[in-house]
C-alpha positions as CSV (number, residue, x, y, z in Angstrom):
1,X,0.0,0.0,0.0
2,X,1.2,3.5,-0.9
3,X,2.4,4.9,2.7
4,X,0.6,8.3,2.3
5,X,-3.0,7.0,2.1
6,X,-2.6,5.2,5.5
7,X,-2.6,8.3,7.2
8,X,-5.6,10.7,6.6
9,X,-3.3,14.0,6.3
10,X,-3.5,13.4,2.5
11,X,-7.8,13.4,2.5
12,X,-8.1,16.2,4.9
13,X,-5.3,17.6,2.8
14,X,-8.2,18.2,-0.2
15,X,-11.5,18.3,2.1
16,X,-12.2,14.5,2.1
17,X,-12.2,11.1,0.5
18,X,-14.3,11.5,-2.4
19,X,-12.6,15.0,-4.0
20,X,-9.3,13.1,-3.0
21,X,-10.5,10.0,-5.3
22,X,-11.9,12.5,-7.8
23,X,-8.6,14.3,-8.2
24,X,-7.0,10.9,-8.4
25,X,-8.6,9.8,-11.2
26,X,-8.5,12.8,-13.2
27,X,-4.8,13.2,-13.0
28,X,-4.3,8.8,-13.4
29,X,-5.9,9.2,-16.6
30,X,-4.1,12.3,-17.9
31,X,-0.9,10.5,-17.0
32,X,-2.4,7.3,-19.0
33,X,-2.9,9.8,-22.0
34,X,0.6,10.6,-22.0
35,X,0.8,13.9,-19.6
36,X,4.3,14.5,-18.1
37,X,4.7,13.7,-14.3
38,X,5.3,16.9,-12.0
39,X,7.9,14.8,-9.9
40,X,10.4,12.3,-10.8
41,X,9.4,8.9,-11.4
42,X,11.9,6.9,-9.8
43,X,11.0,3.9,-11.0
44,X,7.2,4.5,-9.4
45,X,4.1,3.3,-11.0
46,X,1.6,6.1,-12.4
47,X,-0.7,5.4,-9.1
48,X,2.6,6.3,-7.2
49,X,3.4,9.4,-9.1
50,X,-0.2,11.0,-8.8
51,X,0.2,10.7,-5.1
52,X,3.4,12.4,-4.7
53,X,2.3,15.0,-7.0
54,X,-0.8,15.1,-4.1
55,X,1.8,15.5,-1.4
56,X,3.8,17.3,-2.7
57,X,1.2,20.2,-3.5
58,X,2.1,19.7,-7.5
59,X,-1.9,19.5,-8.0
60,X,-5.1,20.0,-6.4
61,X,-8.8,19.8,-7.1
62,X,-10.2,23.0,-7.9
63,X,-14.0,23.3,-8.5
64,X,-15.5,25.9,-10.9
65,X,-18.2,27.6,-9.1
66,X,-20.3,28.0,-13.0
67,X,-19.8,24.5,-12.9
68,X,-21.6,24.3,-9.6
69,X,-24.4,26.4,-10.6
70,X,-25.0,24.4,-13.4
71,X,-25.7,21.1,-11.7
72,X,-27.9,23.3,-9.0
73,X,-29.9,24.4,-11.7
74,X,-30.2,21.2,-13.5
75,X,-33.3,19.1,-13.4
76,X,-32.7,15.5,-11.3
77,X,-31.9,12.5,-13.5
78,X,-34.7,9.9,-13.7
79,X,-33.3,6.4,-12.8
């Protein structure tokens, strides 16, 4: 297990579990595509990388308030 998700420094870090998960996959998956890490590799897998970018305050979540208002204003999906 990657040492700094035993310790929940790195989810109060961005306000909680899910906006750490969000940011997670977001930056996994521009990595995948071919995006340059912000830290050396060092031999560390991509999972590995996005973390240390985390701790090391490379990247955060940031939310777009428009965004926000958007999904306020939108009508509820039906299931």
């Amino acid at each position: 297990m990657i040492e700094a998700l035993k310790s929940d420094h790195i989810v109060e870090k961005l306000g909680g579990r899910f906006k750490l998960t969000a940011l997670i996959q977001r930056r996994l998956a521009e990595i995948i595509d071919g995006a340059r890490p912000l830290v050396e590799r060092n031999g560390r897998s991509d999972l590995e990388v996005v973390i240390e970018e985390i701790a090391q305050d490379k990247i955060s979540l940031e939310i777009d308030p428009e965004q926000i208002e958007k999904m306020r204003g939108a009508p509820a999906r039906k299931r």
